[in-house]
C-alpha positions in Angstrom: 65.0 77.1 145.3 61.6 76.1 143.1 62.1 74.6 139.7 59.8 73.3 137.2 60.4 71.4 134.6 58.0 70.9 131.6 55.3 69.9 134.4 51.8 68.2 133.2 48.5 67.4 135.4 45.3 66.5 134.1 42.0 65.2 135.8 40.3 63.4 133.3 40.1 65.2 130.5 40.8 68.7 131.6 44.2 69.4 131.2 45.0 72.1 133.6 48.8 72.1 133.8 50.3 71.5 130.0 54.4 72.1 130.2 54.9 74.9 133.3 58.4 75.8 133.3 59.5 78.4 136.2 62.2 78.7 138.5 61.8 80.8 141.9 65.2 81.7 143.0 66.3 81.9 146.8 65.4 84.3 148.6 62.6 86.2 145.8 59.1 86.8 146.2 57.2 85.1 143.1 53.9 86.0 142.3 51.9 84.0 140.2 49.0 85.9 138.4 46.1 84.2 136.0 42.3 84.0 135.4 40.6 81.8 137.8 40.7 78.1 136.6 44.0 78.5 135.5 45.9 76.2 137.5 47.6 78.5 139.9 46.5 76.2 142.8 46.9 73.1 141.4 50.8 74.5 140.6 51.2 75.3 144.0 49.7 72.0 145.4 52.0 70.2 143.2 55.3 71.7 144.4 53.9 70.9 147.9 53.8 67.3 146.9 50.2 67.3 147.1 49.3 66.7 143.7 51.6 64.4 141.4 52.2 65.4 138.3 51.6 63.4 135.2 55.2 64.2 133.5 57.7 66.5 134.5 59.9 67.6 137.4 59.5 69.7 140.1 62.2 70.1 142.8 62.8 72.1 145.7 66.3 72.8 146.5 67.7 70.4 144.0 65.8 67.7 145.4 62.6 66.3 143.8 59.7 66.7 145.7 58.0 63.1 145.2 60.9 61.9 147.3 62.5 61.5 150.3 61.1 62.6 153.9 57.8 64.2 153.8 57.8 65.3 157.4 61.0 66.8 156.8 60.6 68.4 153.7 56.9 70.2 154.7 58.4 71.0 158.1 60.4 73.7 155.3 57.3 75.4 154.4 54.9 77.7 155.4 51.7 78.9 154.6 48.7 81.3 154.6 45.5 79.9 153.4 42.8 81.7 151.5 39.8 82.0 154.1 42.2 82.4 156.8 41.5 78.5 157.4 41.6 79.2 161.6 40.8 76.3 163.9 37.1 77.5 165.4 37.9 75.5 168.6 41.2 77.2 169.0 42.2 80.2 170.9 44.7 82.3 168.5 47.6 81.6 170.2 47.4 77.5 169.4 46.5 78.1 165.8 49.5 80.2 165.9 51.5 77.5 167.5 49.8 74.8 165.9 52.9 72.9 164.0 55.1 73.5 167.0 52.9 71.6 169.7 52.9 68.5 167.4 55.0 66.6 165.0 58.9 66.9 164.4 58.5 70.6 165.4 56.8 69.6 168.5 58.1 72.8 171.1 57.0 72.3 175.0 53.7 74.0 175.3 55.0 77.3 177.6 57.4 77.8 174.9 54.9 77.6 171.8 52.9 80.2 173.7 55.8 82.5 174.1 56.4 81.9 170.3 52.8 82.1 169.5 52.6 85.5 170.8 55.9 87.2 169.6 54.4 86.1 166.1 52.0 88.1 167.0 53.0 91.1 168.2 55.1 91.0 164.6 52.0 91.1 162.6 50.6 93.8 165.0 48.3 92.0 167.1 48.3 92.8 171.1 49.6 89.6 173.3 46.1 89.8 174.4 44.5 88.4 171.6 46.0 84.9 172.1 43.6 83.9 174.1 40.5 84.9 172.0 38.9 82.5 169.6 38.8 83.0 165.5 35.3 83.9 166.1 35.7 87.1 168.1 38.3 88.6 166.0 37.5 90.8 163.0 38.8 89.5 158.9 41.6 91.6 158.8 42.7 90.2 162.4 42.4 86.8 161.7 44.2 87.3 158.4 47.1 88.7 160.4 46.4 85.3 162.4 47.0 83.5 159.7 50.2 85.1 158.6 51.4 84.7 162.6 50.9 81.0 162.0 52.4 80.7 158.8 55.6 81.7 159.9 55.6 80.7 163.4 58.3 78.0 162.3 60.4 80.5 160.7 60.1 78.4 157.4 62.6 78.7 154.6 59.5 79.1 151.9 56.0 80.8 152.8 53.2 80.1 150.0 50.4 82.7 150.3 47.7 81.8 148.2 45.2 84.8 147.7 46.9 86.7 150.9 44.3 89.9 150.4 41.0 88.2 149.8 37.5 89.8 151.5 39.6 92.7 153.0 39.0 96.4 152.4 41.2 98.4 150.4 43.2 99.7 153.1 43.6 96.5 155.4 44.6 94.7 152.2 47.8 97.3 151.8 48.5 96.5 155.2 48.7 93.1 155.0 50.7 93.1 151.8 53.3 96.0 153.5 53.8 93.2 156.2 54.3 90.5 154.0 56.9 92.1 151.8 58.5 93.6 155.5 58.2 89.3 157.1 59.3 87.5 153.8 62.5 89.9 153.4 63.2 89.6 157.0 63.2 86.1 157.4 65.1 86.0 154.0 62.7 83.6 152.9 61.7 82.9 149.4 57.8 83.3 148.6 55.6 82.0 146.1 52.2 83.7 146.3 49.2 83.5 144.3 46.8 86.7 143.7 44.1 88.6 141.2 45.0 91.8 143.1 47.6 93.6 141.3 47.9 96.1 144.3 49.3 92.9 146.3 51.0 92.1 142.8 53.2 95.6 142.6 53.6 95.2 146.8 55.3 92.0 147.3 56.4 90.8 144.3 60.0 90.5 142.9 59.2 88.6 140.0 55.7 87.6 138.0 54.8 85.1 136.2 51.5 84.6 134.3 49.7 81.5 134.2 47.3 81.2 130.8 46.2 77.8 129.4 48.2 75.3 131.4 52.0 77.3 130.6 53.6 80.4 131.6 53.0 82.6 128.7 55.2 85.7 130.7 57.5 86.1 133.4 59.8 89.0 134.4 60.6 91.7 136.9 57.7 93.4 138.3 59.5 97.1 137.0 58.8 95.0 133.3 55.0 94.9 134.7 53.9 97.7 132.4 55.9 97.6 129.4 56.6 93.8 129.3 54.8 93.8 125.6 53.2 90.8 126.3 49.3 90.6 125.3 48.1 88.6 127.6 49.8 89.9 130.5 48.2 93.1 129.4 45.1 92.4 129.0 44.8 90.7 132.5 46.5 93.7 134.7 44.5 96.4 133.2 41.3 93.7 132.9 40.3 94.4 129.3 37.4 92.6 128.0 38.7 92.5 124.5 42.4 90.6 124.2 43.6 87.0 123.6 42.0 85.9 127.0 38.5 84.9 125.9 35.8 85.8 129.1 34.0 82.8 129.8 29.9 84.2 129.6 
């Protein structure tokens, strides 16, 4: 479904992405791992089209992503931002429904709602809680209100970028149980980046680690813990001492 190909992106003189090669099949959960700084974002960014590579290929269902309809081709994603990124001047149920009251996924209003709210109820939340604002809902809620709105359009591919950041140790598993549940559900392939290696062992089919611009392992997650690979080693068990230097 995702393929890159020897992909390079600097700014300036920082060279962040230096010859990624990965392939995401259909239908897998991919979790990309790495210190912060990596380029785990700016990969992701650049498979949305976002950011333009300076060499290489990326494509998304054989097609390359610098071409051909943008509306169309987003309208194929999904997506559940960091910090929750909620409208403030929203109730819950139109940040839910957000994509389908506008654009080519434009839905008549009465029907978004009824959308908005079975999304939802699948991430737990009462039908009640549509018409509350971001504001009155605790983090774990609104990160459930996120993932109602990142699948709302029952998108072929859902990125989740930090999915179980600034929650508890127990909300966190919940989130990543629902996840794993949604994405294999909906049949949909993921591609989610994450320092927790709890959300790591929970959703993932396949890892990859990000280190200096390339993917220096990727694999099963059962290879996890006996993958060999020093780097990957040192970052799940977060060693001081390995190839990956701290930065002091």
């Amino acid at each position: 479904m995702i393929t890159l190909e020897n992909v390079h992106k600097a700014f300036g003189s920082k060279h962040v992405l230096q010859g990624v090669n990965l392939t995401i099949e259909k239908g897998t959960s991919m979790v990309i791992i790495g210190g912060s700084g990596t380029g785990k974002s700016v990969m992701l960014k650049s498979v949305l089209g976002l950011v333009t590579p300076d060499s290489g290929q990326i494509t998304v269902d054989g097609n390359d992503v610098q071409k051909g309809d943008r509306d169309a081709f987003l309208a194929r994603f999904g997506m559940l931002f960091q910090g929750g990124a909620l409208f403030d001047s929203l109730p819950v149920w139109q940040n839910v429904a957000f994509r389908l009251l506008r654009g080519a996924l434009k839905r008549p209003k009465h029907e978004a709602r009824e959308i908005a709210i079975e999304k939802l109820r699948r991430v737990g939340l009462k039908p009640e809680t549509a018409d509350l604002f971001p504001s009155e809902l605790s983090g774990g809620m609104q990160k459930r209100v996120g993932l109602a709105r990142a699948i709302a359009a029952e998108p072929e591919i859902i990125f989740f970028d930090e999915p179980t950041t600034g929650l508890d140790p127990i909300m966190a598993g919940v989130i990543n149980e629902l996840i794993r549940e949604i994405v294999t559900e909906m049949g949909a392939t993921a591609m989610t980046i994450t320092h927790d290696m709890s959300s790591v062992r929970a959703i993932a089919d396949n890892i990859a680690m990000l280190h200096d611009g390339v993917i220096k392992w990727t694999g099963p997650v059962a290879q996890l813990d006996t993958s060999g690979d020093p780097y990957l080693d040192q970052f799940i068990h977060g060693r001081a001492e390995g190839p990956i230097e701290a930065v002091r």
